[in-house]
C-alpha positions in Angstrom: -18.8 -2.6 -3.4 -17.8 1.0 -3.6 -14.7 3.2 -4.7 -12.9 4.4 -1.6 -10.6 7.2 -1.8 -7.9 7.2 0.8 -4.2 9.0 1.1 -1.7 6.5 1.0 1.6 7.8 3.3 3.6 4.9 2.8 6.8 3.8 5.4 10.1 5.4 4.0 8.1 7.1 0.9 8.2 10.7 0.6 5.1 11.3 -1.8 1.6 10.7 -0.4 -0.5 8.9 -3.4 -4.0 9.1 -3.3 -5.7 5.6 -3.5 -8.5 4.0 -4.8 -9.4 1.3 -3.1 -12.9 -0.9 -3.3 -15.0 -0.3 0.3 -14.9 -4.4 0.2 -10.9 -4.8 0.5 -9.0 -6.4 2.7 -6.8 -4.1 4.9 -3.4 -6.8 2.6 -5.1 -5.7 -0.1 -5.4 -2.1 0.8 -1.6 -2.6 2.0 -0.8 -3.9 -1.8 -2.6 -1.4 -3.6 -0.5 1.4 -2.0 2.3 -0.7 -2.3 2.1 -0.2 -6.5 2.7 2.8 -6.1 5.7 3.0 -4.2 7.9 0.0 -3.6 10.0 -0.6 -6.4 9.6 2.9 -7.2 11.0 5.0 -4.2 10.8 2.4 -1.7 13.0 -1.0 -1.4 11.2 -4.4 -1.4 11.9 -6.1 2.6 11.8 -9.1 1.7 10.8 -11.4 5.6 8.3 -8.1 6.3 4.6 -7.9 5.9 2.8 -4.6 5.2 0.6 -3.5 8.1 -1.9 -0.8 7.5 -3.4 1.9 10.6 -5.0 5.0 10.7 -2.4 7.9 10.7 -1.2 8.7 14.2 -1.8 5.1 15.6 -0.1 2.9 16.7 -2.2 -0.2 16.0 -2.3 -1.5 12.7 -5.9 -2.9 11.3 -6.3 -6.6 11.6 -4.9 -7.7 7.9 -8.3 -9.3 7.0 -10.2 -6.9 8.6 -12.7 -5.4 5.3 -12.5 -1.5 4.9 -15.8 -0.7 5.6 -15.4 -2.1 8.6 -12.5 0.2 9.5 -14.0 3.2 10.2 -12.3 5.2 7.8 -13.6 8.4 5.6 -13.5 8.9 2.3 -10.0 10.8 1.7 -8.7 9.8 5.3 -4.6 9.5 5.0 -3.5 5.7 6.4 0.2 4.6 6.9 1.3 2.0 5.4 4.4 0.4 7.0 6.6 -2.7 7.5 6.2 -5.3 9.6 9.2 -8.4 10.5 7.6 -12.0 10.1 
């Protein structure tokens, strides 16, 4: 277990947060964490969606149980958080 800065761009936000996340989440709770900071805030609840986490520029999102130090990802890295329908 290790504190894991990442930058959070999440869907429809216009501020990137930066994020510290434990090396031993989830990619759902990586996906909630940024969440916190931003829907309810400057983005709208979708309720039916799922948020989906990926490496910036891809097009695949992280399998949501997938552990972050599994990931790949460095330290300080910016991820995209974004909606997913049900």
């Amino acid at each position: 277990m290790a504190l894991f800065p990442l930058v959070s761009n999440f869907q429809e936000d216009f501020v990137l947060q930066l994020l510290a996340v434990d090396s031993e989440n989830t990619m759902n709770e990586v996906a909630a964490a940024a969440a916190h900071h931003s829907v309810g805030r400057r983005v709208a609840a979708r309720p039916g969606h799922i948020m989906r986490v990926r490496r910036q520029g891809s097009e695949n999102p992280f399998p949501r149980e997938m552990k972050l130090h599994d990931t790949g990802l460095k330290p300080m890295e910016c991820i995209e958080v974004v909606w997913e329908a049900l």
